[in-house]
C-alpha positions as CSV (number, residue, x, y, z in Angstrom):
1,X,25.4,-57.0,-140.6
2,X,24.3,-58.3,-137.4
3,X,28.5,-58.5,-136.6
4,X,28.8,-54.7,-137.6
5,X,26.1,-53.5,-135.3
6,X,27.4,-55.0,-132.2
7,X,30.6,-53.5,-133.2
8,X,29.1,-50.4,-133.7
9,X,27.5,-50.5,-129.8
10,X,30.8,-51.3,-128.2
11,X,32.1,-47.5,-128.1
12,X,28.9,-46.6,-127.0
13,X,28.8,-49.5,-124.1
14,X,31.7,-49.0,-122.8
15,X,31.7,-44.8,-122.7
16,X,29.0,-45.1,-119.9
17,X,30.7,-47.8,-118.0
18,X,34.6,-45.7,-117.9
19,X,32.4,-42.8,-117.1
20,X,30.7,-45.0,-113.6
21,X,33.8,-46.2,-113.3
22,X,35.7,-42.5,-112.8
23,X,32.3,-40.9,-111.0
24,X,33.1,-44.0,-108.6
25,X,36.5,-43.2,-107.8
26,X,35.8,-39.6,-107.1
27,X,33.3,-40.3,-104.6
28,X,35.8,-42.5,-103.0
29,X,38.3,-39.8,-103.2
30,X,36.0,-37.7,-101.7
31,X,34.6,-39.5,-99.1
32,X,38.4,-40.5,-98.1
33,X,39.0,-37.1,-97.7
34,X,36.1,-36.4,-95.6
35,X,36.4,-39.5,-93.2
36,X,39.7,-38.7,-92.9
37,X,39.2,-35.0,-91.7
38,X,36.7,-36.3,-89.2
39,X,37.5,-39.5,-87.9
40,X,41.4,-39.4,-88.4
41,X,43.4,-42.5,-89.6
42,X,42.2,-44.4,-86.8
43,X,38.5,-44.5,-87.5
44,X,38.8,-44.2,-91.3
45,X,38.7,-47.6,-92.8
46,X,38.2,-48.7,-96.5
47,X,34.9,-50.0,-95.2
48,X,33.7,-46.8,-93.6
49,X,35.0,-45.0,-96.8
50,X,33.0,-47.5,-99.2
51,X,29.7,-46.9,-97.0
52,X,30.3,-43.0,-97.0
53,X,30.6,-43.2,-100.6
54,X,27.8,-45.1,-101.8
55,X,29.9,-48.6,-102.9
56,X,30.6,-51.7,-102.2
57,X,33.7,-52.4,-100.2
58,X,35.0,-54.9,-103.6
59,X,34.5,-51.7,-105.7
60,X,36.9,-49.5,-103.5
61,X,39.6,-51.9,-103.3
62,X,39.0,-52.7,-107.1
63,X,40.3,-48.7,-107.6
64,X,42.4,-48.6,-104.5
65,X,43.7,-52.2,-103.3
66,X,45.4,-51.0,-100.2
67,X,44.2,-48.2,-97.4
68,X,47.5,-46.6,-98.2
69,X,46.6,-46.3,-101.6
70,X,42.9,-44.8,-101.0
71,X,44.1,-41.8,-98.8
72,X,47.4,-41.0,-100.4
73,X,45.4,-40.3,-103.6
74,X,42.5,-39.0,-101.7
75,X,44.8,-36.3,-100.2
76,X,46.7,-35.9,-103.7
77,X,43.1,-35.5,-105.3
78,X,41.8,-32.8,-103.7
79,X,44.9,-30.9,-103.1
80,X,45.1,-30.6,-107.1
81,X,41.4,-29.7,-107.0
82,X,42.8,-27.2,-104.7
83,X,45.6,-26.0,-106.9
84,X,43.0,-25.6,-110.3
85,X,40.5,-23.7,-107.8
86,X,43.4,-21.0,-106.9
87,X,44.3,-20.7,-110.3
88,X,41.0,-19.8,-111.3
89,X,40.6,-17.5,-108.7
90,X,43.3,-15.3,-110.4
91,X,43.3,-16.6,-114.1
92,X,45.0,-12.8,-115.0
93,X,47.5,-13.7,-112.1
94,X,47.8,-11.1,-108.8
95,X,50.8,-9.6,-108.1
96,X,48.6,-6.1,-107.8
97,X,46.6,-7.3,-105.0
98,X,49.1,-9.4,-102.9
99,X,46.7,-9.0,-99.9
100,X,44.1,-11.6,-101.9
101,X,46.9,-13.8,-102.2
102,X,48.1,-14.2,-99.5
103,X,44.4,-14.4,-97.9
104,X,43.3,-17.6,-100.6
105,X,46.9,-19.1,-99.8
106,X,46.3,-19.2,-96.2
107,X,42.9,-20.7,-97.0
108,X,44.3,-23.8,-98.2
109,X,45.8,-24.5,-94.9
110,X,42.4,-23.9,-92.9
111,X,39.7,-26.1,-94.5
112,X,38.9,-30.0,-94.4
113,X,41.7,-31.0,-97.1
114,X,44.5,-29.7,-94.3
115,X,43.0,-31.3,-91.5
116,X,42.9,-34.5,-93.7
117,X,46.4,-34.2,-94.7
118,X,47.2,-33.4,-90.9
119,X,46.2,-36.8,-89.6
120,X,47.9,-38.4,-92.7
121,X,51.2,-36.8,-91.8
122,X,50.4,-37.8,-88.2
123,X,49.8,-41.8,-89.0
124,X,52.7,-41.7,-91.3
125,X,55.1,-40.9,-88.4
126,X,53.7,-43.7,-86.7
127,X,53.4,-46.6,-90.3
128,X,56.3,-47.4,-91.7
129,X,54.4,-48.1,-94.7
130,X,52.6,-44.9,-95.1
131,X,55.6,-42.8,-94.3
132,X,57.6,-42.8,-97.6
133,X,54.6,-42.5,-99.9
134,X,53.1,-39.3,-97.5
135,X,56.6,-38.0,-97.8
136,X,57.0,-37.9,-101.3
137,X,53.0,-37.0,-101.6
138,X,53.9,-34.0,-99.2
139,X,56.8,-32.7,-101.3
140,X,54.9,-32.7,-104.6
141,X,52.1,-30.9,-103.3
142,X,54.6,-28.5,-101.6
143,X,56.6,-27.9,-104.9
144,X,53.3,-27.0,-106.6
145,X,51.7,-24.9,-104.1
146,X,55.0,-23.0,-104.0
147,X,55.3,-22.4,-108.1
148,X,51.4,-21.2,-107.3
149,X,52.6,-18.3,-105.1
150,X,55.2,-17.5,-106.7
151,X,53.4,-16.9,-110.5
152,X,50.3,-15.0,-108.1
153,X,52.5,-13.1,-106.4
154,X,54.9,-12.4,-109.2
155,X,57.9,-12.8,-107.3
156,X,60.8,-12.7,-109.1
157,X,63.5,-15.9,-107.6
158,X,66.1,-14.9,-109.4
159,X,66.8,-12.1,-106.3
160,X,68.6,-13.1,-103.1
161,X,65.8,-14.0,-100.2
162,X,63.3,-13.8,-102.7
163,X,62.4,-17.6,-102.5
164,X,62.8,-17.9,-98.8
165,X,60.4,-14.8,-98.4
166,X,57.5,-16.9,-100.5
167,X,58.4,-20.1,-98.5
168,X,58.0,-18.4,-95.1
169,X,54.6,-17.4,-96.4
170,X,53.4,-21.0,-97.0
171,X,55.3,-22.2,-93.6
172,X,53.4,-19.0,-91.9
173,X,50.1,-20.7,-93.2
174,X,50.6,-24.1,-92.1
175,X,51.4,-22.7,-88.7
176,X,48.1,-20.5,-88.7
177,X,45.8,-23.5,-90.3
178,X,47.2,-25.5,-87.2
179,X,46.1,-22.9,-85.0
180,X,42.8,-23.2,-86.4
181,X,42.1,-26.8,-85.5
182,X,41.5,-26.0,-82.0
183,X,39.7,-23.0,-82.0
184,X,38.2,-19.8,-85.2
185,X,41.2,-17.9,-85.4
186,X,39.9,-15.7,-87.6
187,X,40.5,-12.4,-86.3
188,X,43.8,-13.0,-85.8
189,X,44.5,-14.7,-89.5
190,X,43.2,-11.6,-90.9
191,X,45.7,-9.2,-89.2
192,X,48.3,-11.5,-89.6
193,X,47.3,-11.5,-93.4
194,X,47.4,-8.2,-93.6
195,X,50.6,-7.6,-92.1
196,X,52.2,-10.7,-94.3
197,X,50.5,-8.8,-97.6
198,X,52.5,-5.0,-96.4
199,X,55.8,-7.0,-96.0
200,X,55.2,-8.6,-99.0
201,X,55.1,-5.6,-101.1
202,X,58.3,-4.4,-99.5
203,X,60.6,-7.5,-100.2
204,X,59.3,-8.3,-103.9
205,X,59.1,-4.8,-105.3
């Protein structure tokens, strides 16, 4: 009996610990993120990471053995957190009110998971290590955020321009989240968002 009972604890052990064990790794993912955004590659170490995040430095390279592996997925992490909280913010999809889209697309390109991704993209240039794995990291996250608009939007790729018109939008973005860095661009985004959603509803009508 006494061989049953341990038996029987053993689901019960072990659902806990996997559940430590994936609260661990998103408060590395998420402390990655952040150290990234604020310190750049330079000053963000596994160590600094471990320490932001509440763990040991053995814990974080038990989930992530290499630095290259804790910020690739860090940056691969939130971006798909990213991707779910647009979704959501349309779950009927958008193509009515373009101007919203446009607005929450351009929002992904002006908060702390773009400037992370920024100095990424920057160090990669520089590690020849890091520069495949961003590069491949960068085009997945590209291809999704592009199927995003284009189900919001409704945009129909089957019609000459169509796709180039929803990828200038995303490049336009990117260039107006860079603008951000340096100083609140705001009033500016928001007329240039405007404009973007009016052109919009002329090419994908």
């Amino acid at each position: 009996m006494g061989a049953v009972s341990t038996a029987d604890r053993v689901p019960g052990d072990r659902a806990p610990k996997q559940d430590r064990s994936r609260a661990t790794r998103q408060r590395l993912l998420e402390a990655a993120v952040a150290c990234l955004a604020e310190r750049g590659w330079a000053g963000s170490t596994v160590s600094v990471v471990a320490e932001r995040a509440g763990v040991s430095r053995g814990a974080a390279q038990h989930h992530f053995p290499t630095r290259e592996d804790l910020f690739t997925a860090a940056v691969e992490y939130v971006a798909e957190e990213r991707s779910t909280a647009l979704r959501a913010l349309f779950p009927e999809g958008a193509a009515g009110d373009r101007r919203s889209v446009v607005a929450a697309l351009v929002d992904l390109y002006t908060g702390p998971l773009f400037r992370a991704a920024l100095h990424l993209w920057v160090a990669a240039s520089d590690e020849e290590q890091l520069r495949p794995r961003v590069t491949e990291l960068e085009a997945r996250v590209g291809r999704e955020t592009h199927r995003i608009a284009v189900q919001l939007l409704g945009a129909d790729e089957s019609r000459p321009g169509v796709r180039e018109t929803v990828q200038g939008l995303l490049d336009m973005a990117r260039g107006l989240g860079l603008a951000n860095l340096l100083t609140d661009d705001t009033a500016r985004r928001e007329r240039v968002v405007a404009q973007w959603a009016a052109l919009l509803a002329e090419a994908l009508r």
